[in-house]
Short mmCIF file of the C-alpha atoms (twelve columns), coordinates in Angstrom:
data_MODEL
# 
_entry.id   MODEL 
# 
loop_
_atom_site.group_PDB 
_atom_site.id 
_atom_site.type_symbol 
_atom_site.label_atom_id 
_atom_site.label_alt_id 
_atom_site.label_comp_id 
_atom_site.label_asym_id 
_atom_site.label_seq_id 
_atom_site.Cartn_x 
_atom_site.Cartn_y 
_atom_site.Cartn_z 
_atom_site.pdbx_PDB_model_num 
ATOM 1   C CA . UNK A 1   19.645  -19.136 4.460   1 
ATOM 2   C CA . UNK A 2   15.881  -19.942 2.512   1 
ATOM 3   C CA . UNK A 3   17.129  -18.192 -0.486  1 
ATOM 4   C CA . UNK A 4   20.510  -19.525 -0.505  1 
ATOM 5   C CA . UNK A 5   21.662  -20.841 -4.407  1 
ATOM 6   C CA . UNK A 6   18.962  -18.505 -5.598  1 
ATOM 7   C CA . UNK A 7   19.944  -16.168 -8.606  1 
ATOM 8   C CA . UNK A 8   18.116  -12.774 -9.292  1 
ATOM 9   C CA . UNK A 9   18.797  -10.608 -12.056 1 
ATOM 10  C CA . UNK A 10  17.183  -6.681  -11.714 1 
ATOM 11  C CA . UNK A 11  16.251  -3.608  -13.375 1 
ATOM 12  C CA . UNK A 12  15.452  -1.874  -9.915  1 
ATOM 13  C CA . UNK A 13  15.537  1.770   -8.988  1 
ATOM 14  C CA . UNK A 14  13.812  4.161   -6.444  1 
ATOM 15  C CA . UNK A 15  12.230  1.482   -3.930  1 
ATOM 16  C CA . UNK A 16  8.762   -0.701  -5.180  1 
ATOM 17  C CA . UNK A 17  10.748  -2.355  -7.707  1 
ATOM 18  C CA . UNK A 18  14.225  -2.541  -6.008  1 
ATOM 19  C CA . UNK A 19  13.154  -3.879  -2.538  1 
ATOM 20  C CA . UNK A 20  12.327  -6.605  -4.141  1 
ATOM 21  C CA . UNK A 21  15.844  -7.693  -4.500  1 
ATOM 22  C CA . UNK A 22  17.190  -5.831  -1.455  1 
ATOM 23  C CA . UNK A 23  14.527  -8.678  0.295   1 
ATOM 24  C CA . UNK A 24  16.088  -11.677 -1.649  1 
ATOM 25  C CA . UNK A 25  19.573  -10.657 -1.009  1 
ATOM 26  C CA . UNK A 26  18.327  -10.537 3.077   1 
ATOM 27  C CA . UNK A 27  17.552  -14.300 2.814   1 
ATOM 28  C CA . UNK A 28  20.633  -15.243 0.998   1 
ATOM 29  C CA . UNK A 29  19.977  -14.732 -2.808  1 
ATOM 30  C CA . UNK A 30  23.364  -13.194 -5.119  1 
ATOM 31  C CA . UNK A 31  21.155  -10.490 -6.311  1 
ATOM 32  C CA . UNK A 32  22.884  -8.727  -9.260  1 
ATOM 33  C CA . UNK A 33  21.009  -5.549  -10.189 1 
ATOM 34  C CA . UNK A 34  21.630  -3.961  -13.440 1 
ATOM 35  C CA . UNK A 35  21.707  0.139   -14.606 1 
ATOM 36  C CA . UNK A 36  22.304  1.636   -18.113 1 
ATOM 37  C CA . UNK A 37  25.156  4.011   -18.429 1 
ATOM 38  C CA . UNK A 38  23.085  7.339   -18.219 1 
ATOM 39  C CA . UNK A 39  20.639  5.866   -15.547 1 
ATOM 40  C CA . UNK A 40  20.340  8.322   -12.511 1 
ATOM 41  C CA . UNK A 41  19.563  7.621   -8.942  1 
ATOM 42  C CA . UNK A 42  18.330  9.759   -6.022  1 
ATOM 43  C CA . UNK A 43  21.530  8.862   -3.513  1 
ATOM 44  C CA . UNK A 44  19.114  8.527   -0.825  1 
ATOM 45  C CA . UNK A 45  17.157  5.767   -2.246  1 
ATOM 46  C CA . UNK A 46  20.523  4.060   -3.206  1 
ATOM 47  C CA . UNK A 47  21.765  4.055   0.548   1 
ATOM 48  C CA . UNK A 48  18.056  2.416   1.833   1 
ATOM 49  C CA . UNK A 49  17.140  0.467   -1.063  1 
ATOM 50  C CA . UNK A 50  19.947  -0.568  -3.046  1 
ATOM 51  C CA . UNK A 51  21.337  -2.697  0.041   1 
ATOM 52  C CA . UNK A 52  22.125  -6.560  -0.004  1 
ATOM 53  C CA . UNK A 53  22.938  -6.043  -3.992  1 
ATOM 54  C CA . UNK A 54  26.123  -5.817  -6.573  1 
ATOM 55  C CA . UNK A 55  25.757  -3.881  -8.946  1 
ATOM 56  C CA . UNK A 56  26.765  -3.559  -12.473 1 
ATOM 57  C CA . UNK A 57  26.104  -1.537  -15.320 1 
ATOM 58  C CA . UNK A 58  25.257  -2.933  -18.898 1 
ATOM 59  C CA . UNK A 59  24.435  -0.819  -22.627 1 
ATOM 60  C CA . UNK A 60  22.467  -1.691  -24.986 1 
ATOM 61  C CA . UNK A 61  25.227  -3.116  -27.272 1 
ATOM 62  C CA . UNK A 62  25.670  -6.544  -28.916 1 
ATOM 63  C CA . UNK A 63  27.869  -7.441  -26.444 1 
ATOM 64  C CA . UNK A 64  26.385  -6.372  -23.695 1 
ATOM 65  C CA . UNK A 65  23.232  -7.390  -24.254 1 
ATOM 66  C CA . UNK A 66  25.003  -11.206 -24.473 1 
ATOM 67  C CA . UNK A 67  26.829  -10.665 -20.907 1 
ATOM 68  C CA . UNK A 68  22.891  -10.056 -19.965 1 
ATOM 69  C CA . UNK A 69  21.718  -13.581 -21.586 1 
ATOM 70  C CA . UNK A 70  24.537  -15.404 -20.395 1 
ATOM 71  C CA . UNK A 71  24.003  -14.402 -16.888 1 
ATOM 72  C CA . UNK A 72  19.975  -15.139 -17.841 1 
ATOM 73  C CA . UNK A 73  20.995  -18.837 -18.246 1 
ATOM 74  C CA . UNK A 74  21.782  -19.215 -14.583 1 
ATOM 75  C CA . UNK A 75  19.069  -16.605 -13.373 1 
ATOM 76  C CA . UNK A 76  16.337  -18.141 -11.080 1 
ATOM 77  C CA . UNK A 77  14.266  -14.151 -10.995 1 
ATOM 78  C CA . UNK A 78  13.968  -10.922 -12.620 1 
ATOM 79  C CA . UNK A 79  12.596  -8.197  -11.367 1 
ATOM 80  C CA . UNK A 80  12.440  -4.753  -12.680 1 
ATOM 81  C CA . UNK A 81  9.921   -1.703  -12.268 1 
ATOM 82  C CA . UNK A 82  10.820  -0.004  -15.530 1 
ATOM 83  C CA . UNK A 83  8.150   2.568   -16.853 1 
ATOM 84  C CA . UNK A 84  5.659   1.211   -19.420 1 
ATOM 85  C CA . UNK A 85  7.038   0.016   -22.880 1 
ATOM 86  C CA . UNK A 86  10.670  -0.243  -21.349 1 
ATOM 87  C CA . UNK A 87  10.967  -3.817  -21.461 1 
ATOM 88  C CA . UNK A 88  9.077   -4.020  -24.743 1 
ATOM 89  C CA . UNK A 89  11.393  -1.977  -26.115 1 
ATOM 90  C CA . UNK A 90  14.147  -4.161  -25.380 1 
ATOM 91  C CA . UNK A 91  12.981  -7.244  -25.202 1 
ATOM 92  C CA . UNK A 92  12.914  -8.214  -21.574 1 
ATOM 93  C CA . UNK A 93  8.689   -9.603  -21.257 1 
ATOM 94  C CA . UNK A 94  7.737   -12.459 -19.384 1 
ATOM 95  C CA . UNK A 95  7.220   -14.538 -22.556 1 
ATOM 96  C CA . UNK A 96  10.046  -13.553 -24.160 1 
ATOM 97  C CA . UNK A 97  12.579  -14.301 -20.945 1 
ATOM 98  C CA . UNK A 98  10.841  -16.946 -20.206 1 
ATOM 99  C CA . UNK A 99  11.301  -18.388 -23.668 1 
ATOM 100 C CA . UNK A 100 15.267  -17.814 -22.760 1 
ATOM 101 C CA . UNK A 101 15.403  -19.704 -19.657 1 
ATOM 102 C CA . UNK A 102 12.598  -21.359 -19.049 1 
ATOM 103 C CA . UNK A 103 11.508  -21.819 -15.325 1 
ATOM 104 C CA . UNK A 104 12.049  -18.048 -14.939 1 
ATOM 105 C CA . UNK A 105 10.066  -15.890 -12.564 1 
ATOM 106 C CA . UNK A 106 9.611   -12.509 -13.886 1 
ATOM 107 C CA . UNK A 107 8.612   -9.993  -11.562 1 
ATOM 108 C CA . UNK A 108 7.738   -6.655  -12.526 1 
ATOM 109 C CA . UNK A 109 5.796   -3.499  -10.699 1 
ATOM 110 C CA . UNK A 110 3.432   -1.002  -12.359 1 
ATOM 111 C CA . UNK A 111 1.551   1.894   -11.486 1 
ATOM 112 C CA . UNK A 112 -2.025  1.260   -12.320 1 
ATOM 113 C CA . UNK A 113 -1.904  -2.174  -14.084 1 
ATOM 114 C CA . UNK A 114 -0.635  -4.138  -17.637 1 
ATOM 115 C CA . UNK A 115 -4.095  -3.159  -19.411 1 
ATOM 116 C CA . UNK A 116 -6.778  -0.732  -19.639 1 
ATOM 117 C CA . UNK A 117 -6.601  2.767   -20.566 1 
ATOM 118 C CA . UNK A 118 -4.122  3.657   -18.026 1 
ATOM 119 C CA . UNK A 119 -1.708  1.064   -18.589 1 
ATOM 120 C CA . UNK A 120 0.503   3.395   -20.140 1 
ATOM 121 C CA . UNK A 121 0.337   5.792   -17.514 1 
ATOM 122 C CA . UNK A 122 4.243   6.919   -15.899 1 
ATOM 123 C CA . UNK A 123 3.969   7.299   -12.114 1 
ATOM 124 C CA . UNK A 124 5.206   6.803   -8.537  1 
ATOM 125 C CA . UNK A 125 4.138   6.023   -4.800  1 
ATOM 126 C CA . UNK A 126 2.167   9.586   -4.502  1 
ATOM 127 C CA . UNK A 127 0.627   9.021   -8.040  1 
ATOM 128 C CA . UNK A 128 -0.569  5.783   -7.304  1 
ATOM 129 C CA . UNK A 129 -2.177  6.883   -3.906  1 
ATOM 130 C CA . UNK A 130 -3.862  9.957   -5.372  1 
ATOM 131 C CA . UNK A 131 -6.145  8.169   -7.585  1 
ATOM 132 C CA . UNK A 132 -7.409  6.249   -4.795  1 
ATOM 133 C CA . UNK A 133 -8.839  9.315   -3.157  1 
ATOM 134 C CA . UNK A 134 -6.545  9.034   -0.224  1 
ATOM 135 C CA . UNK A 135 -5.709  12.630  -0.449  1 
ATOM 136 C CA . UNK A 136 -8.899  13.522  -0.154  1 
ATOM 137 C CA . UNK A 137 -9.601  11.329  2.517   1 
ATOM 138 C CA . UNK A 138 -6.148  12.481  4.241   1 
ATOM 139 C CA . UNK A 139 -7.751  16.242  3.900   1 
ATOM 140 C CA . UNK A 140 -11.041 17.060  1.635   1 
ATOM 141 C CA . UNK A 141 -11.864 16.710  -1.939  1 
ATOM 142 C CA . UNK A 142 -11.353 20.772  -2.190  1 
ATOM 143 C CA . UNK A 143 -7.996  20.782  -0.351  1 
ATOM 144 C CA . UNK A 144 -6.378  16.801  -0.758  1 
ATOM 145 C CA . UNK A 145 -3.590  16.474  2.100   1 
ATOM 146 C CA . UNK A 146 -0.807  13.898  1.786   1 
ATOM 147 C CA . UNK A 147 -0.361  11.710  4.327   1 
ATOM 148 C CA . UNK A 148 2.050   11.905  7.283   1 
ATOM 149 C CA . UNK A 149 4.418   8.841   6.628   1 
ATOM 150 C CA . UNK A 150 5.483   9.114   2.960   1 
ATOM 151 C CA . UNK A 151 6.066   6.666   0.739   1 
ATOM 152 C CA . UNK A 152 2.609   5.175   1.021   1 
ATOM 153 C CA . UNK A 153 3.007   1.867   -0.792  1 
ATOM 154 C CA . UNK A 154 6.100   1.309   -2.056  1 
ATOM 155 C CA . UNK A 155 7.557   -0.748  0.637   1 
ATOM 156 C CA . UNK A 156 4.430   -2.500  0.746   1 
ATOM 157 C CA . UNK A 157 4.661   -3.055  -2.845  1 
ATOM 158 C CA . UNK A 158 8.144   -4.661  -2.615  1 
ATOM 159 C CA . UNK A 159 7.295   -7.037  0.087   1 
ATOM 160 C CA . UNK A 160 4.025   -8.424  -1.845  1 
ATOM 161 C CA . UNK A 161 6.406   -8.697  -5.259  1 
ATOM 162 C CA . UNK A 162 8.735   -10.652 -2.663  1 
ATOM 163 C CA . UNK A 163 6.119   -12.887 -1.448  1 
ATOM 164 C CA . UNK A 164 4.949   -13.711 -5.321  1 
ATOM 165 C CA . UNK A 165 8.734   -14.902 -5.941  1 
ATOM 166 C CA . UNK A 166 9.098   -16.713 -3.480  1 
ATOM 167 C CA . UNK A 167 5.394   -18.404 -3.870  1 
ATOM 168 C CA . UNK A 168 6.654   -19.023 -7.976  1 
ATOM 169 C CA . UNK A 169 9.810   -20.325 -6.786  1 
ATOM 170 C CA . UNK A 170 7.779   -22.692 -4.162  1 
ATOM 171 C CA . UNK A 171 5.378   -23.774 -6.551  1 
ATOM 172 C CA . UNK A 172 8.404   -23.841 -9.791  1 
ATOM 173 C CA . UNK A 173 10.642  -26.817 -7.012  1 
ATOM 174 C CA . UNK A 174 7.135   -28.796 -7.214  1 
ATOM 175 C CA . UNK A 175 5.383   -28.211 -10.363 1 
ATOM 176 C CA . UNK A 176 7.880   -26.620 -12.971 1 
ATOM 177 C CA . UNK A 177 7.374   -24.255 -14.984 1 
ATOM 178 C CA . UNK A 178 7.728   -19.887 -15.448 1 
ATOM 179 C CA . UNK A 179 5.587   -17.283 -13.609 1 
ATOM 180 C CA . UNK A 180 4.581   -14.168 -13.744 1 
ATOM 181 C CA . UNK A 181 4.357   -11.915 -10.786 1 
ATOM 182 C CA . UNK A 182 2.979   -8.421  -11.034 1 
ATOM 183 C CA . UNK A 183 2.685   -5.800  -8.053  1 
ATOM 184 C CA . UNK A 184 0.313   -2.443  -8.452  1 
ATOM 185 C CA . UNK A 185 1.091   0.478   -6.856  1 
ATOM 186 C CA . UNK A 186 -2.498  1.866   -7.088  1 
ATOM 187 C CA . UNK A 187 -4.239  -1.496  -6.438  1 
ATOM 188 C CA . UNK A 188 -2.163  -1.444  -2.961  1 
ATOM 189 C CA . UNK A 189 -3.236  0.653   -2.097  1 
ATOM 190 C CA . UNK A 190 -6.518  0.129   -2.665  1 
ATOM 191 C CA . UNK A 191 -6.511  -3.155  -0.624  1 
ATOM 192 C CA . UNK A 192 -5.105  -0.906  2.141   1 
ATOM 193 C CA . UNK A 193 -7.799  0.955   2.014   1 
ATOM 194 C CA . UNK A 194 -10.390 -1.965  2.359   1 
ATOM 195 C CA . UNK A 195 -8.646  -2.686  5.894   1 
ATOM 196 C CA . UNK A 196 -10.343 0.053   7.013   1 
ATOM 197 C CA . UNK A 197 -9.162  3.810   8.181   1 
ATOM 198 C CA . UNK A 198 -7.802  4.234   11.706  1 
ATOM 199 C CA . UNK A 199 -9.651  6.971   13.547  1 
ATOM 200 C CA . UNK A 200 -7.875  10.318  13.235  1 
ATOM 201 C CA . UNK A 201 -9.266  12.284  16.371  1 
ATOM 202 C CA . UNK A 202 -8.677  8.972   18.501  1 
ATOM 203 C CA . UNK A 203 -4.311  9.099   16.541  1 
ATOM 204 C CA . UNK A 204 -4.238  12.877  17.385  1 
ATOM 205 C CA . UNK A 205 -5.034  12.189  20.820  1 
ATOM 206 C CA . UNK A 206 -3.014  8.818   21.772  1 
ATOM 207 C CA . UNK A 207 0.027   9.467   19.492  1 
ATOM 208 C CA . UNK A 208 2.911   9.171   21.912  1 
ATOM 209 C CA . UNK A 209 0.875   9.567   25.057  1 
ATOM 210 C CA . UNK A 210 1.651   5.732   26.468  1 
ATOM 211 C CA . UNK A 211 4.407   3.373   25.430  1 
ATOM 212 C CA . UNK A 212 1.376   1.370   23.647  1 
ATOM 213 C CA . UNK A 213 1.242   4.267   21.182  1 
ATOM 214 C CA . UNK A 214 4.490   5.179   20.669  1 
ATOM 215 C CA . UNK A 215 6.726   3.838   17.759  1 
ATOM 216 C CA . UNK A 216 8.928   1.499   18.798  1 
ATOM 217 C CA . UNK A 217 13.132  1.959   17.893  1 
ATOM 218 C CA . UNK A 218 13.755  0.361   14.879  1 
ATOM 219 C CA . UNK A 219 16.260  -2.932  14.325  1 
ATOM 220 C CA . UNK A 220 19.348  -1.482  13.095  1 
ATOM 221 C CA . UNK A 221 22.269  -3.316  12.011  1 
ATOM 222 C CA . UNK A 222 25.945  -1.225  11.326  1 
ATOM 223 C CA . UNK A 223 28.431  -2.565  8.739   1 
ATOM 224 C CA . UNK A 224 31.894  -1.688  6.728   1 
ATOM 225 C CA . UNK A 225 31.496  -1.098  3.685   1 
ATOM 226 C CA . UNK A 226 33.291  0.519   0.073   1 
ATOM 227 C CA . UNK A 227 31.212  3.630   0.816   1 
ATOM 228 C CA . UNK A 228 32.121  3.509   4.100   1 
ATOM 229 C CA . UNK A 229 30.727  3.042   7.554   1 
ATOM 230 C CA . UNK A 230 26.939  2.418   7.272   1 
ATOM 231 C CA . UNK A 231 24.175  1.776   9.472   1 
ATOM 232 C CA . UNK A 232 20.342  0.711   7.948   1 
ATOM 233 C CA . UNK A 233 17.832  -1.016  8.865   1 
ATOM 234 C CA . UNK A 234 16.693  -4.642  8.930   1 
ATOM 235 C CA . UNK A 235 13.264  -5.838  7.746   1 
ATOM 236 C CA . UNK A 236 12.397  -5.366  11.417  1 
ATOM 237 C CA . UNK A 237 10.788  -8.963  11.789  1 
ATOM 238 C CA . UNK A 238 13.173  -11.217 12.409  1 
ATOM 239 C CA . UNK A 239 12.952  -14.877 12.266  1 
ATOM 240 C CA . UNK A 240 14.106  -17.396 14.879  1 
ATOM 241 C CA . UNK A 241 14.807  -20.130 12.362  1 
ATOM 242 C CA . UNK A 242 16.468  -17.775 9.595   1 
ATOM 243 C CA . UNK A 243 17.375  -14.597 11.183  1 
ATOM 244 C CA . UNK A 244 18.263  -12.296 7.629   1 
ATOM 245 C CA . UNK A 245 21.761  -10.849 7.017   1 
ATOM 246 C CA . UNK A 246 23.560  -9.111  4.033   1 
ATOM 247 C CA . UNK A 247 26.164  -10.930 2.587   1 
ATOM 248 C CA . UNK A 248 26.648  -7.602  0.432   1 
ATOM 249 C CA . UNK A 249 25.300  -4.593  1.999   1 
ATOM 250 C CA . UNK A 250 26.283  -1.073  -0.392  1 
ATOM 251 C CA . UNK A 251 28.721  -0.781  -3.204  1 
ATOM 252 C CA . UNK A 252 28.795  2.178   -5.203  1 
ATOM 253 C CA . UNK A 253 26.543  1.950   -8.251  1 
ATOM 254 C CA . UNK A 254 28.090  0.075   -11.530 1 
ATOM 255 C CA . UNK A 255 30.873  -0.887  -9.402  1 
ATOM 256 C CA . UNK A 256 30.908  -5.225  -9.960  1 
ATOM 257 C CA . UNK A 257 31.394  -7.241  -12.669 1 
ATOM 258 C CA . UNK A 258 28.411  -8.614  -14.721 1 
ATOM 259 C CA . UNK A 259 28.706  -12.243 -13.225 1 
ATOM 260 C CA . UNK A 260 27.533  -14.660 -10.568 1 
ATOM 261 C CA . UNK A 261 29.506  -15.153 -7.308  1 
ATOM 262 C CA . UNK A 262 31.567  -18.557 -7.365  1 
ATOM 263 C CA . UNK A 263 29.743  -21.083 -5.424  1 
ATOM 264 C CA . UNK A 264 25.717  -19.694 -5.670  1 
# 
């Protein structure tokens, strides 16, 4: 597996942030994802996104807070997409990880960007596609229409916060060094926008009508697990070289123990 010896430690939730390890868990990382004891979680984001990680759950005691720095020492990642000031707060920045263990890459997703007058803002998929205008261009300025396929960006945000890891951990094996990797939820979608807009009258009128314009089934994969049977879905591009596979695919939330597998 490409990500195979890799360690990634997470503050993930809902999906931009947390795809990001459910991705390096596909390709063989021992992603470890962390909660606080009153964190919530919408179940159905748990049972999409939360796949291909353990998870624990650590307070903001003394002593937890060194379980989280001892298992920094062997961390190759983190990722998180914790709302502005979070990992100020608590002392989980770039520099001051980085400063910890150096040759970290720290990951991290926003909703408009790290400065500028919005940089504070809290927000989500919707919020971040709003500002764009996409509602309006979905329906009119007057009456703004969401889209048909929700989320927007979020996937799309967790698969470009993937591709920055693994481009830090490519460039880290031949340079050295820490990076930063930041993903916008608003700028996404943004450069989605500058693709250009598919014709709506020519979708309306082809959707479905030949097998070229019909969606095809998605790659599913079934598997046992603590919660029971499950069935999800694979990144839906698989590789001939390094086909992806869960070596962990759902345990209930909080349920492992704040440590590496033997052997990563």
């Amino acid at each position: 597996m490409p990500l195979e010896g890799i360690r990634a430690l997470g503050m993930g939730h809902v999906i931009a942030g947390a795809s990001i390890g459910r991705d390096l868990a596909y390709y063989g990382g021992d992603v470890l994802n962390i909660w606080r004891p009153n964190d919530t979680e919408v179940e159905a984001f748990m049972w999409d996104v939360q796949v291909g990680m353990r998870s624990t759950i650590l307070d903001g005691s003394k002593e937890d807070r060194a379980r989280f720095d001892h298992l920094l020492k062997d961390a190759d990642v983190f990722f998180s997409n914790r709302r502005p000031g979070y990992l100020d707060r608590y002392g989980l920045t770039a520099e001051e990880l980085s400063q910890k263990k150096p040759g970290l890459i720290h990951a991290r997703v926003v909703l408009h960007g790290e400065r500028g007058p919005w940089s504070n803002w809290v927000g989500f998929d919707e919020i971040g596609a709003a500002v764009t205008g996409l509602f309006s261009i979905e329906g009119t300025r007057t009456e703004p229409k969401s889209p048909p396929i929700i989320p927007i960006c979020d996937n799309v945000v967790g698969w470009l916060g993937t591709v920055g890891v693994l481009e830090a951990l490519r460039r880290r094996s031949i340079e050295g060094g820490s990076y930063r990797v930041v993903v916008s939820l608003t700028r996404t979608v943004l450069w989605l926008l500058s693709l250009g807009i598919f014709d709506k009258a020519y979708a309306q009128q082809t959707a479905g009508s030949t097998d070229e314009h019909t969606y095809g089934a998605p790659d599913l994969f079934t598997a046992e697990t603590p919660l029971g049977t499950y069935q999800g879905l694979t990144d839906q591009v698989v590789l001939s070289r390094t086909p992806g596979s869960f070596q962990t695919v759902l345990v209930p939330r909080g349920s492992s123990k704040p440590e590496w597998l033997p052997g990563q």
